[in-house]
N, C-alpha and C positions, 0 to 999 in steps of 0.2 A: 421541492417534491417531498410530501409528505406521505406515512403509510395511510394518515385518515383520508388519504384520496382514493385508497385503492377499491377499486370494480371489478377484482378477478382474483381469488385465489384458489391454486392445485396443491395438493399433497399425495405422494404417495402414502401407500399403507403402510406394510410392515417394516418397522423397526422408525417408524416416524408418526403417524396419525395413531394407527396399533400400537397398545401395549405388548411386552415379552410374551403376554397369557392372551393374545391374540384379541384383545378389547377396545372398545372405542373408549374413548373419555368419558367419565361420568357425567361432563357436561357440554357433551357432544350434540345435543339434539336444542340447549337452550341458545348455545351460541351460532348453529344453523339457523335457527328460527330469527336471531339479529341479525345475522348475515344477511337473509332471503329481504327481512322487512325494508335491509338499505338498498337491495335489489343486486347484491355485490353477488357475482356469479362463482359456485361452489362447486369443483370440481377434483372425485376422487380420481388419482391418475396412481397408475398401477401396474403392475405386470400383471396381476391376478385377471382373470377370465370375466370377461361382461356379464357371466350368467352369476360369479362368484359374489361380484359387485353388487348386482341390483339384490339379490337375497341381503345383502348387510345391510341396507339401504333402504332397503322395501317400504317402510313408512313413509319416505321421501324420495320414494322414486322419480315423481318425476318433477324433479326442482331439482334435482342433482344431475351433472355434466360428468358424462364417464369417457373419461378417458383410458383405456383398459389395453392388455398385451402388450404395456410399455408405450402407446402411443398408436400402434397399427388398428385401433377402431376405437372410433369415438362415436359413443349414442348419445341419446339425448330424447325424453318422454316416448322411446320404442323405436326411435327411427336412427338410422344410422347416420350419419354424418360426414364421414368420412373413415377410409380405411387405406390400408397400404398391403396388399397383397405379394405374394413370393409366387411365382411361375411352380408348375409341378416340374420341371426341368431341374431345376434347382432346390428342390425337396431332396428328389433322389440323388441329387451329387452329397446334400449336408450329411441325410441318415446314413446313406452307404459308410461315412466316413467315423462316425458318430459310436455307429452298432461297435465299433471296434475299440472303442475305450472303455480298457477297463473299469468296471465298479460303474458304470455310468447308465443313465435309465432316459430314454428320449423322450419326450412328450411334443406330439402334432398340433398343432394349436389352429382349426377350424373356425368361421363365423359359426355353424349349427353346433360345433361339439369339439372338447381338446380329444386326444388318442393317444394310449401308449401301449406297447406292446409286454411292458413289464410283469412279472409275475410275481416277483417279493413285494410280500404282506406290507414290511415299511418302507418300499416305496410306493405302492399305492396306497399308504395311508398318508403319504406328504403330498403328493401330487393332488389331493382329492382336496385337500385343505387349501390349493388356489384355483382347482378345480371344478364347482361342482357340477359341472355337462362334461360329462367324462366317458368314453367308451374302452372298455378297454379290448385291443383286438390281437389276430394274429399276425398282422402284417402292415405296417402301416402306410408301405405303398400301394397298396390296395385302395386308398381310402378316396371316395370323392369326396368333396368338399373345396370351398377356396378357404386358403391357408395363410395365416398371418404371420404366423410367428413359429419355431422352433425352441423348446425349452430344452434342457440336458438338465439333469439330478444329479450328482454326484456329493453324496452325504462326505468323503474324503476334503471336500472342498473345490468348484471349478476353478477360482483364480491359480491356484498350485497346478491341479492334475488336469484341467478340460482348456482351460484358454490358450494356454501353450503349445497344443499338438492342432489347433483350427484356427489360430490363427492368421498363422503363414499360410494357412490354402484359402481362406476365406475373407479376411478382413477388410481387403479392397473393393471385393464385392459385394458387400454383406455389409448391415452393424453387426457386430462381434460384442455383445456386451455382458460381464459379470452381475448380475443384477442383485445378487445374494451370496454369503458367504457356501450353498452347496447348491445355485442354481446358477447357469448360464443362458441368453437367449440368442438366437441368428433372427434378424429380422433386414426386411428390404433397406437398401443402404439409405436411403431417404428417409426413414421411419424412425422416431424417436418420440418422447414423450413432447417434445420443445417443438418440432414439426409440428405437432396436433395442435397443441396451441397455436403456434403461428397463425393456424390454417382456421382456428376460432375465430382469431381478432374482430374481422368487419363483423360476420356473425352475431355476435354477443353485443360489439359495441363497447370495448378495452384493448388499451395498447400495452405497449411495454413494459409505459412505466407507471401503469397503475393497474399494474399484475405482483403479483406475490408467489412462493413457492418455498415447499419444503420438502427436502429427501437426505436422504442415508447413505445410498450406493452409485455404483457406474451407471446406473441405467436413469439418473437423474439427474446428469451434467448437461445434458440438451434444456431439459426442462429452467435449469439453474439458467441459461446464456439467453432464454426469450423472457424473463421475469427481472423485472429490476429488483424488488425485495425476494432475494433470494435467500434463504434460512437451509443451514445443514446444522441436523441436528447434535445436538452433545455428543450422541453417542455414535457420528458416522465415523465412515473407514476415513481416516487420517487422511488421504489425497482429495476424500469430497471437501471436506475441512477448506481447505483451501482455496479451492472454488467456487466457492459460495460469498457472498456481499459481508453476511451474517448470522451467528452461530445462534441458535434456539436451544433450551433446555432438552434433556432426552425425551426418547418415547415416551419412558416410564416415569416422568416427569410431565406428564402431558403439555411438553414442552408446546407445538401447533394450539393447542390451544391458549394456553398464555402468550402468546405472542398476540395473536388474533386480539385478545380481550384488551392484552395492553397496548397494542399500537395499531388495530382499526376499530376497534368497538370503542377502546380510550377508558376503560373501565379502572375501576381504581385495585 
């Protein structure tokens, strides 16, 4: 089993595919274009918002596999593909519980549109950066729409102040996942980035093990368990480290793409 066999590979964005200054690699669009010509299936996998996705994207939208909300919607040339939905029953037990953390800022995460109820400046200037279909309202049990995902902001940090207090109420029925050093997500307990893919395989036409994968955080260790070339990057949290097959240079290192070029493109 070689990487030059591989037919699939995912990357999360930030703090792995994204540079620290929020950028794609300088040579991000020549080695999509080798990718695409082997026919090898390119898919941004994300927590960031589908609408966030295709605006980065836009030039190849539709040759790119988005896998977006950590896994709970994946489109594909406009059309959905699949999703993993949370019941409104279970909206209102998470935010009830949520509003009450200190320093913390919720974000609703709809198919039409995300939602928060937030009023500080910088937290709707972070939220709007994985954002951009954003409403901001005054109630977010109010809101229709079906619901994917649940985010928390906590600029303090969530692994310290937000995973510890929803844990123990939710973890069993819910993913419970850190996804970033001041984001948390609650998403349906089935849903992860590594579900979505699974749920690609016949689809696309790649399996396990001529799938690829690169991430940073907790919300990437599904993704890491359905990908046999599995890469965390230089600079992930010390326990992805571990989990992973093999270690890729940093972000800021454009590490995902040196990989690509040296072990499926084979460039020198």
């Amino acid at each position: 089993m070689t990487a030059s066999d591989i037919k699939f590979i995912a990357t999360d964005m930030d703090g792995t595919l994204l540079s620290d200054t929020n950028e794609l690699p300088c040579d991000f669009f020549d080695v999509f274009h080798s990718l695409d010509t082997k026919e090898i299936v390119f898919a941004a996998a994300s927590g960031r918002q589908y609408f966030t996705l295709l605006n980065m994207f836009e030039a190849i939208k539709d040759r790119v596999l988005f896998i977006a909300e950590n896994g709970t919607l994946v489109m594909y040339q406009g059309k959905e593909l699949y999703s993993a939905t949370i019941p409104k029953s279970e909206i209102t037990s998470i935010i009830s519980i949520v509003r009450n953390i200190k320093d913390s800022h919720t974000v609703l995460c709809g198919k039409k549109s995300a939602y928060a109820e937030t009023k500080d400046p910088l937290a709707q200037q972070e939220i709007m950066k994985y954002c951009h279909q954003i409403t901001f309202v005054d109630d977010l049990l109010a809101i229709d729409d079906e619901f994917i995902k649940i985010s928390v902001l906590n600029f303090k940090g969530t692994e310290e102040h937000v995973y510890p207090l929803v844990a123990p109420l939710f973890a069993t029925s819910h993913q419970v996942v850190v996804s970033g050093k001041v984001w948390l997500d609650f998403m349906d307990k089935q849903a992860s980035k590594g579900q979505a893919i699974k749920a690609m395989r016949a689809k696309f036409g790649f399996t396990f093990e001529n799938s690829m994968s690169f991430g940073d955080y907790f919300n990437d260790v599904e993704m890491f368990n359905e990908t046999y070339f599995s890469y965390a990057m230089g600079n992930a949290h010390p326990e992805i480290k571990k989990l992973a097959r093999f270690i890729a240079p940093s972000n800021n290192e454009q590490g995902v793409m040196t990989i690509i070029k040296q072990q499926v493109l084979q460039c020198n």
